[in-house]
TORDREN-916514 format. One record per residue: residue number from 1; residue in three letters; x negated, y, z of N, C-alpha, C in turn. Coordinates in pm, whole numbers, padded with zeros to 5 digits, always signed. Each point is the difference from the previous one (the first is absolute). Example, Ala and Ser with C-alpha at 12.3 -4.5 7.8 and 13.67 -1.06 7.14 Angstrom:
REM residues 2
> pos code nc1 nc2 nc3 cac1 cac2 cac3 cc1 cc2 cc3
> 1 Ala -01319 -00569 +00780 +00089 +00119 +00000 -00090 +00120 +00000
> 2 Ser +00035 +00105 -00072 -00082 +00119 +00006 +00077 +00109 +00073
***
This chain:
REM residues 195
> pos code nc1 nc2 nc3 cac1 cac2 cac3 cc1 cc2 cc3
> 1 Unk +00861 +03285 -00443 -00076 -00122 -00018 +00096 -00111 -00045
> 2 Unk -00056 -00097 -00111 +00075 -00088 -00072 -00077 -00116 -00001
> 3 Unk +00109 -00103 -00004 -00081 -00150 +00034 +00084 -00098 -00165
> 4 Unk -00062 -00037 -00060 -00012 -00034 -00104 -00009 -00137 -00013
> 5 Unk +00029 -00129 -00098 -00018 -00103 -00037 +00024 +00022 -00121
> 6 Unk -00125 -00083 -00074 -00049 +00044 -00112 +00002 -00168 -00077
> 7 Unk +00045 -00065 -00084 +00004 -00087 -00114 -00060 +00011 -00133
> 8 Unk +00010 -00090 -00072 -00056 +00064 -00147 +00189 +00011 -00073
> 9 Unk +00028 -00010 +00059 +00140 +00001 -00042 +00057 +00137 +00026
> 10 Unk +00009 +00071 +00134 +00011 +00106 +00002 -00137 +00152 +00007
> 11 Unk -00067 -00090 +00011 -00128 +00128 -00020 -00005 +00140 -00122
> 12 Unk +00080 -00034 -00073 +00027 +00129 -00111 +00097 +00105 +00043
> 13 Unk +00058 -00080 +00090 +00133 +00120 +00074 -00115 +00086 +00084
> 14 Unk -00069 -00034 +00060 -00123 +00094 +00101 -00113 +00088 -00032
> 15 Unk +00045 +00020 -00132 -00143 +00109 -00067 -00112 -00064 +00053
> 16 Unk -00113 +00067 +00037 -00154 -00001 +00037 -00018 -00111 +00100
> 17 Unk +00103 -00002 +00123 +00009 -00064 +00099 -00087 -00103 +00013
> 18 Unk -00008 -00138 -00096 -00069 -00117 -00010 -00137 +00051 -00031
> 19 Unk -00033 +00058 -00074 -00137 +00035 -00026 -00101 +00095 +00128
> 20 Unk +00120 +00088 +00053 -00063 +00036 +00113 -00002 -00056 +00127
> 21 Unk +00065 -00115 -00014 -00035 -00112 +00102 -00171 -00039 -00034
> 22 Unk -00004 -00047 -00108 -00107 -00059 +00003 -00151 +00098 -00030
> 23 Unk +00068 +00123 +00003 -00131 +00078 +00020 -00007 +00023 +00186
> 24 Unk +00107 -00023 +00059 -00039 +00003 +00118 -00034 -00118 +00074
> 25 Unk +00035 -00134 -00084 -00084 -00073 +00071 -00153 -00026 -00069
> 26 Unk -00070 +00077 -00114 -00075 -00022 -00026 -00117 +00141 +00126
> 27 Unk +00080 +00113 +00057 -00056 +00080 +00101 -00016 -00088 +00089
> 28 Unk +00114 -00051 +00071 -00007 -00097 +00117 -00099 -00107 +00009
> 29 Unk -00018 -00090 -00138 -00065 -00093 -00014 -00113 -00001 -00052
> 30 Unk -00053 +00103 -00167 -00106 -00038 +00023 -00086 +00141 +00034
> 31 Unk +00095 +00080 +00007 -00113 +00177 +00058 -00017 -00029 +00140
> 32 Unk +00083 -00033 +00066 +00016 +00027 +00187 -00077 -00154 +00045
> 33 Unk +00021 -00111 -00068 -00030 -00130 +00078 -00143 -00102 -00071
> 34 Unk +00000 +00089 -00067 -00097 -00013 -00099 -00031 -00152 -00093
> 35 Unk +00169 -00056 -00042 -00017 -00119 -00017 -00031 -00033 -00159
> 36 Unk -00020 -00071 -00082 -00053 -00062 -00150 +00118 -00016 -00017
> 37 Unk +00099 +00076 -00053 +00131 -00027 -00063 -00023 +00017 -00168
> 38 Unk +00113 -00077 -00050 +00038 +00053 -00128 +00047 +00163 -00027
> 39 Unk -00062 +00047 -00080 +00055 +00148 -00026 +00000 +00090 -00134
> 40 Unk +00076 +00045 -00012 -00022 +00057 -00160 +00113 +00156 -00022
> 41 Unk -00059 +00094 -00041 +00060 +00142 -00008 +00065 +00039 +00159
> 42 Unk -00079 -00019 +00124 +00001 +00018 +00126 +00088 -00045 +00052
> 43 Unk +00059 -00133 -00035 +00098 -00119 +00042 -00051 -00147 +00073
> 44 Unk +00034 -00014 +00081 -00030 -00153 +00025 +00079 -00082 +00009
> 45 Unk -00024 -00137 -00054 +00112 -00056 -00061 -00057 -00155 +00048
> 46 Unk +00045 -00067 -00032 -00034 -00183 -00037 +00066 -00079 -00062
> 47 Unk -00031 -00130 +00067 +00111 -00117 -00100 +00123 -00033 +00046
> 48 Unk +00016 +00071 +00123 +00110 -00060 +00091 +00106 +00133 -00042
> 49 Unk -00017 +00095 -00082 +00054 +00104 -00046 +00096 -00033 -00099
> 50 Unk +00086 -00114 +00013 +00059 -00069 -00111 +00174 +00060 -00012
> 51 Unk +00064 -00063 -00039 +00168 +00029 -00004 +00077 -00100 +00081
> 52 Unk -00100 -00061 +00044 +00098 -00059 +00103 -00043 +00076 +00167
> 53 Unk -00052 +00064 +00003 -00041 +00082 +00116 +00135 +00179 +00014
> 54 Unk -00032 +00007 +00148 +00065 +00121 +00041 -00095 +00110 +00024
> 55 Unk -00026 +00097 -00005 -00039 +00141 +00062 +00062 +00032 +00070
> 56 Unk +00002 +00076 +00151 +00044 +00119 +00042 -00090 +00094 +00058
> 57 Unk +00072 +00121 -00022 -00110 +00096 -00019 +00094 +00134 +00106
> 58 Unk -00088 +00045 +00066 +00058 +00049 +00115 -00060 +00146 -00067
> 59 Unk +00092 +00099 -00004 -00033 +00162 -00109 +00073 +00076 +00028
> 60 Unk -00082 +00135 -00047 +00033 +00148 +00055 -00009 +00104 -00069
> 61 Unk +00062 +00033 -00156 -00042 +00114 -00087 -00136 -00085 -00116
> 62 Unk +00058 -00092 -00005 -00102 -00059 -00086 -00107 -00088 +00049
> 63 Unk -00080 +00026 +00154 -00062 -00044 +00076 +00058 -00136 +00024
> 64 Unk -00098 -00107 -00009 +00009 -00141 +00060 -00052 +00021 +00127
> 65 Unk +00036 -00033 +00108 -00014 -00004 +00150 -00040 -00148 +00070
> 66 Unk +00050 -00071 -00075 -00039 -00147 +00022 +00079 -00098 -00086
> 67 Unk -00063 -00133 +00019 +00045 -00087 -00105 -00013 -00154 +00041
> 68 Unk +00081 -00063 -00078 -00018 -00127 +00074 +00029 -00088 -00173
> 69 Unk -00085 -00129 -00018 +00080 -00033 -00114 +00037 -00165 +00039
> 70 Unk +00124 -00050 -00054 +00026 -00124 +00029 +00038 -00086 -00089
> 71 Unk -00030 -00154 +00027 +00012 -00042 -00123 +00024 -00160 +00051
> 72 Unk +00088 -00056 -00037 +00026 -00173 +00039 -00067 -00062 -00013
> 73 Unk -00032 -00133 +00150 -00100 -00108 -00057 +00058 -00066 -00082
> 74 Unk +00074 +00024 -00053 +00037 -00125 -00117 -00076 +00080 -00154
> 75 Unk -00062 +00123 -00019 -00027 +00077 -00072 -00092 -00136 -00075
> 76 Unk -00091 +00070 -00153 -00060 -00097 -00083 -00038 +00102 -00093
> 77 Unk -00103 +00025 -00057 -00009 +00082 -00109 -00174 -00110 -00114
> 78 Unk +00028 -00057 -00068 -00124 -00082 -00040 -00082 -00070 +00141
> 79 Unk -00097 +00041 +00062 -00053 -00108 +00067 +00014 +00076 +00165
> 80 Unk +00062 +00111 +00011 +00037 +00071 +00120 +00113 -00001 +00054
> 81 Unk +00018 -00023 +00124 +00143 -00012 +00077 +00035 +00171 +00085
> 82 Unk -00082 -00044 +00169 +00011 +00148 +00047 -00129 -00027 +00062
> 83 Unk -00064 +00146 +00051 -00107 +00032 +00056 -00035 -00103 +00085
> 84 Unk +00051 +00033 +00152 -00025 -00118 +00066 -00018 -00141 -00040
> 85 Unk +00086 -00029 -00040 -00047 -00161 -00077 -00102 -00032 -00098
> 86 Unk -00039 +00108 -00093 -00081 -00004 -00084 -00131 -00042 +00084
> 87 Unk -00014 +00140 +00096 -00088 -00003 +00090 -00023 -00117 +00074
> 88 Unk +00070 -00054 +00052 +00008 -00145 +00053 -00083 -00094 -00079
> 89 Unk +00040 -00001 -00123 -00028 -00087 -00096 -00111 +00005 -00067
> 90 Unk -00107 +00114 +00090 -00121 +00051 -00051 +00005 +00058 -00144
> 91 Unk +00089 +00039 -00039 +00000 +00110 -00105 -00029 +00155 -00005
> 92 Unk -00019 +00046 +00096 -00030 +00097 +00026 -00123 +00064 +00092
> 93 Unk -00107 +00034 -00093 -00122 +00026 +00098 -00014 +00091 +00076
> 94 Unk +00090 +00071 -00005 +00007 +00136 +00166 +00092 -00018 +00093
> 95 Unk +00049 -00134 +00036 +00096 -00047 +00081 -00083 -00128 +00058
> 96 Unk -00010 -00015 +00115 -00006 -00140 +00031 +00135 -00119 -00025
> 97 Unk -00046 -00099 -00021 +00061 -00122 -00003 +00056 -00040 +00142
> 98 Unk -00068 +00032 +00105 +00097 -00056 +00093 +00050 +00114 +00063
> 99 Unk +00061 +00112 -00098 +00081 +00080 +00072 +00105 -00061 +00093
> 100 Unk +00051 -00090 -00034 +00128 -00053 +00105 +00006 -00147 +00033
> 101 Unk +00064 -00021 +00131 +00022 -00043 +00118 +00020 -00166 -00102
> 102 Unk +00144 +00034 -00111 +00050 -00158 -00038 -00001 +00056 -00172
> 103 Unk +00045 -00127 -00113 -00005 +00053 -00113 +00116 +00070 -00003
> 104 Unk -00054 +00129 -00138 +00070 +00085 -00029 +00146 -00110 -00055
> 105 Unk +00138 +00071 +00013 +00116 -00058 +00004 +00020 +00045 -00166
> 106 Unk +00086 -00070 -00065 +00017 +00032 -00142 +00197 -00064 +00059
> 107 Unk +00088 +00139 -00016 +00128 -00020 +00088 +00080 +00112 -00065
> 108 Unk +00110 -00009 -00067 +00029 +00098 -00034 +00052 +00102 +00092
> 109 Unk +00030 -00082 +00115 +00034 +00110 +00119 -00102 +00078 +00070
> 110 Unk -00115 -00003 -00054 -00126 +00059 +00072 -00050 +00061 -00112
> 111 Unk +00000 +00122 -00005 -00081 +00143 -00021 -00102 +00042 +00040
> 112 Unk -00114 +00018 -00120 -00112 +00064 +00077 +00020 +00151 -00025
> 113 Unk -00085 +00093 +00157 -00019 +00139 -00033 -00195 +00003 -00003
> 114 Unk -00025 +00084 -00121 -00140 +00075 -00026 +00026 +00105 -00010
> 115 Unk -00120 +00028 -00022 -00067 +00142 -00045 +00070 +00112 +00132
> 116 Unk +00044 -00022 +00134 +00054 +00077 +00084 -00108 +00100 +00055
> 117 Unk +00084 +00119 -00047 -00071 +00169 +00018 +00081 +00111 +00038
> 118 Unk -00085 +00040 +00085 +00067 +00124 +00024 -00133 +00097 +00020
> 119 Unk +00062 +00144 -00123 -00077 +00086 -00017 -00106 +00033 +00151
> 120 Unk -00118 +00050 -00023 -00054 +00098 +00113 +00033 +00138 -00006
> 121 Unk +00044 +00015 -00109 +00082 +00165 -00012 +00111 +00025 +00076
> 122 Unk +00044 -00121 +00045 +00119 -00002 +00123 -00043 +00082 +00123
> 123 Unk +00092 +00072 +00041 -00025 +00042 +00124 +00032 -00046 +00107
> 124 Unk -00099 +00006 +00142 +00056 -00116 +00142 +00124 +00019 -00039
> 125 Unk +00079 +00114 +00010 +00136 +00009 +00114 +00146 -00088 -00160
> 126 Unk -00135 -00026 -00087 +00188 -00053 -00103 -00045 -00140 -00054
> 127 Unk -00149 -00067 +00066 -00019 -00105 -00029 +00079 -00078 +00034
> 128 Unk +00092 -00015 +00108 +00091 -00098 +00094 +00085 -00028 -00106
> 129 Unk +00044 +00155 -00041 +00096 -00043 -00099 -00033 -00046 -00155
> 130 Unk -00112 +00020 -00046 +00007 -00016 -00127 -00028 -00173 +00027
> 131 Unk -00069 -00022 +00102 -00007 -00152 +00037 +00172 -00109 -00021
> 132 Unk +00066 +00076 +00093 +00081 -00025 +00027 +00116 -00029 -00123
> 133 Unk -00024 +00083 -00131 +00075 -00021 -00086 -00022 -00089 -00092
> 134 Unk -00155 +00002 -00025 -00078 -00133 -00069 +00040 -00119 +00039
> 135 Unk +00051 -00027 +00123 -00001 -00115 +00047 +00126 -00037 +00027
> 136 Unk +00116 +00098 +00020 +00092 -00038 -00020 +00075 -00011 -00146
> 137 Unk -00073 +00057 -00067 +00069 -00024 -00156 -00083 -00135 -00079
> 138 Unk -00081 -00017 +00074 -00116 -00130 -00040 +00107 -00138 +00027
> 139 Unk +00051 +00014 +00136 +00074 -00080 +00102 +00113 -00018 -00129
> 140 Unk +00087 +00104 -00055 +00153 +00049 -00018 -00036 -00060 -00149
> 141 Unk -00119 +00025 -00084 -00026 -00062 -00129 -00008 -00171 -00017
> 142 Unk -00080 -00035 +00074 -00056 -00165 +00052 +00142 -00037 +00023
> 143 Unk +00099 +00024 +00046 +00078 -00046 +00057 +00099 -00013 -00104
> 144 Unk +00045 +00105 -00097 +00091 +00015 -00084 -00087 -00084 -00137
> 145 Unk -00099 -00074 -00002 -00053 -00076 -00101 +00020 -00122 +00086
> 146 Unk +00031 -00020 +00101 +00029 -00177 +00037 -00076 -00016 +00131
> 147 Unk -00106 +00093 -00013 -00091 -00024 +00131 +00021 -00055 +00191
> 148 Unk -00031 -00078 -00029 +00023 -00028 +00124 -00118 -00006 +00145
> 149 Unk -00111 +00010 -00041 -00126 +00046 +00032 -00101 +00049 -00065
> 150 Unk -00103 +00094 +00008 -00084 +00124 -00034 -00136 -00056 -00009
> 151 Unk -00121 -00066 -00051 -00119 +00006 +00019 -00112 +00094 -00015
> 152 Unk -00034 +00064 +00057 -00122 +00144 +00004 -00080 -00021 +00015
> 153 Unk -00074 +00081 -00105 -00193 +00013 +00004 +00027 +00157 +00005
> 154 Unk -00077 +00059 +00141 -00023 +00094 +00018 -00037 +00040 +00076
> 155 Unk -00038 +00154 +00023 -00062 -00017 +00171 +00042 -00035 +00110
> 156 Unk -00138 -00025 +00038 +00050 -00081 +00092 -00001 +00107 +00165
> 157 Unk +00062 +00099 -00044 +00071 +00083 +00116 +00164 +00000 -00017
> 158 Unk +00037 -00098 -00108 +00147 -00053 +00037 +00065 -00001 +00083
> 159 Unk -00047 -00090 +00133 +00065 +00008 +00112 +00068 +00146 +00060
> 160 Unk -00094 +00106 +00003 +00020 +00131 +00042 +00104 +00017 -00074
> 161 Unk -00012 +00014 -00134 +00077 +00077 -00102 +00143 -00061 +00021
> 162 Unk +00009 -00134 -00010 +00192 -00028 +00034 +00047 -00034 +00108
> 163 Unk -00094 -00008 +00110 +00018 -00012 +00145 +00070 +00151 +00023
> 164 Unk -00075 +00104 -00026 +00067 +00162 +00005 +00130 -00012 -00034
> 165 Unk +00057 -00083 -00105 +00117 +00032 -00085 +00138 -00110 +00036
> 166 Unk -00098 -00080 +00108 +00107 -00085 +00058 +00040 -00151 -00130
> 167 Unk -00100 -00022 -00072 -00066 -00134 -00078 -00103 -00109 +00087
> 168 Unk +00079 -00094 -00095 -00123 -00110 +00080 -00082 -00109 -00087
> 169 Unk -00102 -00030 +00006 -00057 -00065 -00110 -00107 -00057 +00067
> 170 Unk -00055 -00121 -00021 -00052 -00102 +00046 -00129 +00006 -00106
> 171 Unk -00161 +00022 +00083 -00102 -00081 -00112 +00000 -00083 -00048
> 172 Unk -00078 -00044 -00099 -00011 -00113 -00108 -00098 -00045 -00041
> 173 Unk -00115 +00104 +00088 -00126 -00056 -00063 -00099 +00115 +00091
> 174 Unk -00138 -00026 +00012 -00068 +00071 +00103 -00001 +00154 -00109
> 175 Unk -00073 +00097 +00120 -00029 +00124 -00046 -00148 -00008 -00071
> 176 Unk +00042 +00050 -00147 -00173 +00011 -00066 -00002 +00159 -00010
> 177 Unk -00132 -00016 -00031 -00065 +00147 -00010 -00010 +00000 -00213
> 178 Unk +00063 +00097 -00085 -00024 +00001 -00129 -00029 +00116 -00021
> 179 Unk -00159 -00005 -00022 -00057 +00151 -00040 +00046 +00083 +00081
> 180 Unk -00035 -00005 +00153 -00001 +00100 +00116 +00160 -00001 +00055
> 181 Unk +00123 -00057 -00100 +00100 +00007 +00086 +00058 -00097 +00039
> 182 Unk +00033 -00052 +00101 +00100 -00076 +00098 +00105 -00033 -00085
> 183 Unk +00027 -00132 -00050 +00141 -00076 -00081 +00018 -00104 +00112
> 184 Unk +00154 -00041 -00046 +00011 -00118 +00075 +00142 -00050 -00099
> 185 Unk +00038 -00172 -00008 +00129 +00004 -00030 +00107 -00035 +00110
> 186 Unk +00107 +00056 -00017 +00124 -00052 +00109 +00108 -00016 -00131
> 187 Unk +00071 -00050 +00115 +00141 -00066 -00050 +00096 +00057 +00110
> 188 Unk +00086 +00078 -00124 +00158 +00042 +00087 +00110 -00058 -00020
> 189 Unk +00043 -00064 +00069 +00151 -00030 -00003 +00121 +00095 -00010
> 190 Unk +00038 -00032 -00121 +00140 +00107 -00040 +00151 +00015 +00059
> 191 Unk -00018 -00142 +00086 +00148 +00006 +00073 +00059 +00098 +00044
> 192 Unk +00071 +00072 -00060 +00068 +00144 +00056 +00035 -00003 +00141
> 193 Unk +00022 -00105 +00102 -00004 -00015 +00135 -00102 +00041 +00072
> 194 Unk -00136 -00005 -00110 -00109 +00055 +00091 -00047 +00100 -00040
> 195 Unk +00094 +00049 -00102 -00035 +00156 -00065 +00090 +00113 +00003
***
């Protein structure tokens, strides 16, 4: 098993890799969760899919296992910044607006993570770990781009997932229900003292 960070800069060194990310988050997202995504030749994709964003992609023989993609609030692409904020800003009609607690931060030291997945083809006994690598190479990427704190839209069984792994991350905004599943955003602090 291989844990991956993916650029548009280095994405040609990784064969298939990027593309089978996004056929597995188009399983995760719109086969399994049943959400109105963008999609095209069994990919799901969006606007936040830009070159100033990271991938990592957690893989096994070709298999994407999970994925996380990240991308700076300082990001900008024509009239889009990042998810959360967009959302904030009522740009986005499958997100509520008051996903979070205060306004979204536009900081170059603050990183947002989306699109966070991990396959159901995972099995109990290697989820810990495939968790475990997503999130520490999520942590190890954010950090080596400047990051100094993490903002997440994702489920909102977070707590479980980096509480297990000995992470700590603070909500940011209440728990919604989107098309049957549980999201929430938090905010992690990157201080390697508490990591």
């Amino acid at each position: 098993m291989l844990t991956t960070t993916l650029s548009f800069q280095n994405m040609h060194q990784h064969g298939d890799l990027f593309v089978n990310l996004l056929r597995a988050r188009r399983k995760s997202f719109i086969i399994r969760n049943n959400w109105r995504l963008p999609e095209a030749e069994g990919m799901e994709f969006d606007q936040y899919d830009t070159p100033a964003s990271r991938w990592i992609a957690v893989h096994d023989g070709g298999e994407v296992l999970a994925g996380v993609r990240l991308t700076p609030t300082t990001a900008r692409v024509g009239m889009y910044t990042y998810m959360i904020r967009d959302a904030q800003r009522g740009m986005l009609e499958s997100i509520p607006s008051d996903l979070m607690d205060f306004e979204a931060p536009v900081d170059p030291n603050i990183w947002e993570a989306s699109r966070i997945f991990v396959s159901n083809t995972v099995p109990a006994k290697l989820r810990k770990k495939v968790q475990g690598d997503l999130m520490y190479e999520m942590i190890r990427t954010a950090r080596s781009m400047g990051a100094q704190k993490i903002i997440a839209f994702g489920p909102a069984v977070w707590p479980r997932w980096i509480g297990r792994l000995g992470l700590k991350a603070e909500p940011a905004g209440r728990v919604m229900e989107l098309d049957g599943v549980k999201v929430q955003v938090a905010v992690m602090n990157l201080d390697p003292r508490l990591h």
